[in-house]
C-alpha atoms as one frame of an Amber mdcrd trajectory, in Angstrom:
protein
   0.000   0.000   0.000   1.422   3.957  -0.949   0.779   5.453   2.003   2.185
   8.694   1.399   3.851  10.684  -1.719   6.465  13.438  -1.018   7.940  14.899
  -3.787   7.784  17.787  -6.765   4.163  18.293  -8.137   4.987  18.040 -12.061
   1.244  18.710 -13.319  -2.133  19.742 -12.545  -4.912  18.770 -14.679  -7.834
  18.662 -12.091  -9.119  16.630 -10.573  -5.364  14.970 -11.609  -1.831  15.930
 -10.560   1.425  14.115 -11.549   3.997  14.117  -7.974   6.936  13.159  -9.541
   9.422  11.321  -6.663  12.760  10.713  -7.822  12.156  10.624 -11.269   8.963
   8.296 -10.908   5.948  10.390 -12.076   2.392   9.200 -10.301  -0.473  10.154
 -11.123  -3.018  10.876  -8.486  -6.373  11.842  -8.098  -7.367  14.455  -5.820
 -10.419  16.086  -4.207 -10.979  19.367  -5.326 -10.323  20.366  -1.263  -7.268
  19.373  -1.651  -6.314  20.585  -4.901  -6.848  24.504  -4.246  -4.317  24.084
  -1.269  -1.726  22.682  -3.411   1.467  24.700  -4.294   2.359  25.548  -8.168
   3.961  23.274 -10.696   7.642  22.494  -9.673   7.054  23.014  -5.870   7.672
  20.152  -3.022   4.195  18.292  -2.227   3.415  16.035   0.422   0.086  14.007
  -0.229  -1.434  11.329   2.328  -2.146   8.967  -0.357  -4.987   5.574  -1.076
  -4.544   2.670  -3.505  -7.237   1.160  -5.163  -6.488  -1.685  -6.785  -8.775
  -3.124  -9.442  -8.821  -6.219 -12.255  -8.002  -3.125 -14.742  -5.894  -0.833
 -13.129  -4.324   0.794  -9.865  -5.700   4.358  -9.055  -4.195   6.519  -6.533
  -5.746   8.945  -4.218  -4.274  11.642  -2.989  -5.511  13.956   0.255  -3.756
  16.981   2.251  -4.769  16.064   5.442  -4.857  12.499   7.107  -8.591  13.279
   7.968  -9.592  13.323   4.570  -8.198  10.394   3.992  -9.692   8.621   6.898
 -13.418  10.061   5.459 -12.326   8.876   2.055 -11.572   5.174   3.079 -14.836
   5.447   5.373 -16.725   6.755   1.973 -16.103   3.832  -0.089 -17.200   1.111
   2.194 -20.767   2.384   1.847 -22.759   0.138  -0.644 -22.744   2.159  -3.908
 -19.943   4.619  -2.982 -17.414   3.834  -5.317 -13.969   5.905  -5.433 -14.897
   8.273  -7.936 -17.840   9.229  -5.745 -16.529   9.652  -2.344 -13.643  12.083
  -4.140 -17.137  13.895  -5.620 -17.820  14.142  -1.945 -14.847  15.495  -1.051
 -14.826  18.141  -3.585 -18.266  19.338  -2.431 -17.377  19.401   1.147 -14.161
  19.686   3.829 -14.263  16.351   5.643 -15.402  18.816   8.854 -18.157  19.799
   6.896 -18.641  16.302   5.765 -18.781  14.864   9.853 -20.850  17.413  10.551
 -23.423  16.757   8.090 -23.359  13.121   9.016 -23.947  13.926  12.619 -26.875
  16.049  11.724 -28.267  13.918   9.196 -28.422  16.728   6.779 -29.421  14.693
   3.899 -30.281  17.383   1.997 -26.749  19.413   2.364 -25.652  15.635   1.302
 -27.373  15.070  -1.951 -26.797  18.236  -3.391 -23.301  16.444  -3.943 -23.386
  15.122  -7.566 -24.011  11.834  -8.162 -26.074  11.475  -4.362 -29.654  10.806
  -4.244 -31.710  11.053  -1.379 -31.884   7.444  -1.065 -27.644   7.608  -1.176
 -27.625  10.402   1.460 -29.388   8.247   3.908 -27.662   5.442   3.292 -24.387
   7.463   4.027 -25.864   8.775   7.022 -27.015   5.703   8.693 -23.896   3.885
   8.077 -21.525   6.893   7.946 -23.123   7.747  11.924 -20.474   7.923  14.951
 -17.960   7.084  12.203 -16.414  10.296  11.170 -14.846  12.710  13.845 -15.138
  16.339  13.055 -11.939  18.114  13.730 -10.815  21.309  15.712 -10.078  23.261
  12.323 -12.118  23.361   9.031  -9.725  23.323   6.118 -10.567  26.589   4.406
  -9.920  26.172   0.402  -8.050  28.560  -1.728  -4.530  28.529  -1.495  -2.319
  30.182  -3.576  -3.488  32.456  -6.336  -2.714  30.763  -9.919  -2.635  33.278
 -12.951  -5.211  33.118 -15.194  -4.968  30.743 -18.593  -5.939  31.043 -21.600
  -7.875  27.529 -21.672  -8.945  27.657 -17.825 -12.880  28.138 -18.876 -11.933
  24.352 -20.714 -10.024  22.874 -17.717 -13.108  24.013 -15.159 -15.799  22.837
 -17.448 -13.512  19.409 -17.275 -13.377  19.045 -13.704 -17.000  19.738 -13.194
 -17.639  16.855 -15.771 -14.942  14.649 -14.305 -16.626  15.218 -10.739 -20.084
  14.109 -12.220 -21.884  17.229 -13.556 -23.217  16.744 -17.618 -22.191  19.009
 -19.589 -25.303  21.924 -19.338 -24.840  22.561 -15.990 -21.069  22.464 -16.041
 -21.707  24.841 -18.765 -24.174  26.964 -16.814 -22.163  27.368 -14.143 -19.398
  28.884 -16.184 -21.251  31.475 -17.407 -21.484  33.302 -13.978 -17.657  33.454
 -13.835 -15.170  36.251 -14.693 -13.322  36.046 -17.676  -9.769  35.899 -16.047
 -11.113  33.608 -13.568  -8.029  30.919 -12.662  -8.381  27.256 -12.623  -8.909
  26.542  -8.837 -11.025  30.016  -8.098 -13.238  29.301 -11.173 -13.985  25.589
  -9.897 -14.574  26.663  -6.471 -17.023  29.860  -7.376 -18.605  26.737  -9.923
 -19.599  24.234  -7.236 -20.970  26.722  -4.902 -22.965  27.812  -7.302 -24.013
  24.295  -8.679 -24.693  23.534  -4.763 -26.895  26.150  -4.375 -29.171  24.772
  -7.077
């Protein structure tokens, strides 16, 4: 099992990044939490890390805080939470936010997640309860600034469909957003607004 990456973050692509450790590049998924705290391109990373192991392939997850990945391995032993989902999750919500809404059995603040029904929200809630520990501090997203690119509309409207949204209301969310919007601002301003829908 990787249990942990540490080295120079080579790429970011969300939801992807490449941490390449001594000349090994891996690619690893990431919550979208965890991807506006990231440094830029060429920086030192350090990413708590899960392997999932399938028939097909091996898929790493990676998470800034050891919480998330303790939510994230709690996420996909609920029946019908599959990887893809529980990083969905994690996009939409801190793992704080995530306890707390589990202890309140907000399903409602849990289906407005992509992908999570209200049938899925109680599910997660019933088996989900006394399981997940919210923490002292909420990990606030939006770390450092990135400058605009030309193609960030694209690479938004990307992550929104890789994190489960069709394409019309990845679209619609767009259009609220500032022209020189960067990647990780534009993403975050995009799933507020699609969780306010």
């Amino acid at each position: 099992m990787i249990g942990r990456l540490s080295g120079i973050l080579a790429e970011k692509m969300p939801p992807q990044v490449v941490v390449d450790v001594n000349g090994v590049g891996y690619e690893v998924d990431v919550p979208m939490n965890t991807f506006y705290q990231l440094p830029a391109p060429g920086e030192k990373v350090s990413l708590f890390t899960h392997l999932v192991v399938r028939e097909d392939a091996h898929l790493l997850f990676g998470f800034a805080s050891r919480e998330e990945r303790t939510s994230f391995r709690q996420l996909i032993k609920v029946s019908g939470i599959g990887a893809r989902i529980a990083l969905a999750i994690l996009s939409g919500m801190t793992a704080d936010e995530l306890a707390v809404a589990i202890a309140a059995e907000d399903v409602k603040r849990l289906s407005s997640v992509p992908g999570i029904g209200k049938k899925t929200a109680e599910r997660l809630v019933l088996e989900l309860r006394g399981k997940l520990v919210s923490g002292t501090t909420v990990a606030t997203p939006g770390g450092l600034p990135f400058a605009a690119e030309p193609d960030a509309r694209s690479d938004i409207l990307n992550a929104l469909i890789a994190l489960g949204y069709n394409e019309k209301e990845a679209a619609a969310a767009l259009k609220p957003l500032p022209l020189d919007i960067g990647v990780s601002d534009g993403i975050r301003l995009a799933l507020k607004g699609l969780s306010r829908v």
